[in-house]
C-alpha positions in Angstrom: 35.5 -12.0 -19.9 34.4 -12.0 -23.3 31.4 -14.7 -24.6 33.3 -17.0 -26.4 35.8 -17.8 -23.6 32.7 -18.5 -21.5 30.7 -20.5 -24.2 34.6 -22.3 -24.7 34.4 -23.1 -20.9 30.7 -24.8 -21.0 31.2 -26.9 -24.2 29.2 -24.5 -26.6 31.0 -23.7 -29.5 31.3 -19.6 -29.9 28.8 -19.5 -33.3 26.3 -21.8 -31.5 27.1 -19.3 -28.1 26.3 -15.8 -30.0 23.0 -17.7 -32.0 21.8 -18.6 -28.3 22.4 -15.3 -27.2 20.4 -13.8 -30.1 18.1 -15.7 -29.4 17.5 -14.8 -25.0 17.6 -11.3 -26.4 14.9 -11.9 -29.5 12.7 -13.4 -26.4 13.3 -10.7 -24.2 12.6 -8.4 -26.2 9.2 -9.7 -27.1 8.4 -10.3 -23.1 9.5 -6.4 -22.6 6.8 -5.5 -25.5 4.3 -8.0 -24.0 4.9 -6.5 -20.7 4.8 -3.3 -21.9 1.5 -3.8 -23.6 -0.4 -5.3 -21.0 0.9 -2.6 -18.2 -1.3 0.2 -18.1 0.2 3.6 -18.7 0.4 6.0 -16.1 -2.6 8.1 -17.1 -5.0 5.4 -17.6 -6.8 5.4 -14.4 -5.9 5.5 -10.5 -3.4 3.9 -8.8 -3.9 0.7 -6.6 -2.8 3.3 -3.7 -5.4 5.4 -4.6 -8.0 2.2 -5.1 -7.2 1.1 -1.9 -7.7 4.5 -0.4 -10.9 4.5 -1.9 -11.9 1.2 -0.3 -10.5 1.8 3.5 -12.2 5.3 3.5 -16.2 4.0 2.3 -15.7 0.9 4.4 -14.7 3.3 7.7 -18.0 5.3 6.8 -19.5 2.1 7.1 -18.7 1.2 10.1 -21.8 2.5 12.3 -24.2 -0.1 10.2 -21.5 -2.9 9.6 -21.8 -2.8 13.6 -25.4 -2.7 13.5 -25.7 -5.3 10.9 -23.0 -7.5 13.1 -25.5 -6.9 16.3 -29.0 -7.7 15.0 -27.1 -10.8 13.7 -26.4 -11.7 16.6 -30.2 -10.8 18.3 -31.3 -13.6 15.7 -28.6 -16.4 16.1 -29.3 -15.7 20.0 -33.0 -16.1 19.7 -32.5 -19.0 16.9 -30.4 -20.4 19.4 -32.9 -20.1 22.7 -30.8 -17.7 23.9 -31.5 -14.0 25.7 -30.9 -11.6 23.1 -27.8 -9.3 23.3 -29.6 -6.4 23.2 -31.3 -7.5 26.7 -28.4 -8.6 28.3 -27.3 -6.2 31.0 -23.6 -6.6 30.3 -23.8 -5.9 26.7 -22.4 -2.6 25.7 -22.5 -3.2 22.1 -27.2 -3.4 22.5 -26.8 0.0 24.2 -25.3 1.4 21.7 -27.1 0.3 18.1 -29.9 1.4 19.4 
């Protein structure tokens, strides 16, 4: 189907059709360039993959004080609180071990 029989169909007149069409394209091309500009190129850094990686691997290293962190929280919001601290409770496996 060639444009003019679809501009014919929808009322636009085949040299208004093409000048519309000219148009889309002169704005697409401009929104590839901008696009292209703003995308970094493949060499410019590491990947959000690779980012991520980063992040999951330093955050499981820090797991062992995150916990500890997590417990003497709790020791301090327990004794705030009027409560026996965790790390005195007898059923508190978490005290035992951040010792």
């Amino acid at each position: 189907m060639k444009m003019s029989e679809t501009t014919g169909r929808q009322g636009i007149s085949p040299g208004r059709g093409d000048d519309l069409w000219e148009r889309l394209r002169a704005i697409e091309d401009k929104l590839s360039l901008i696009i292209e500009i703003l995308s970094p190129e493949d060499s410019d850094g590491p990947t959000l993959d690779e980012i991520l990686g980063r992040l999951v691997t330093l955050i499981a290293a820090q797991n062992p004080m995150l916990r500890r962190i997590d417990l003497t929280t709790g020791r301090v919001l327990d004794i705030q609180e009027g409560r026996m601290p965790r790390s005195a409770r007898p059923d508190d496996k978490d005290g035992a071990d951040a010792r």
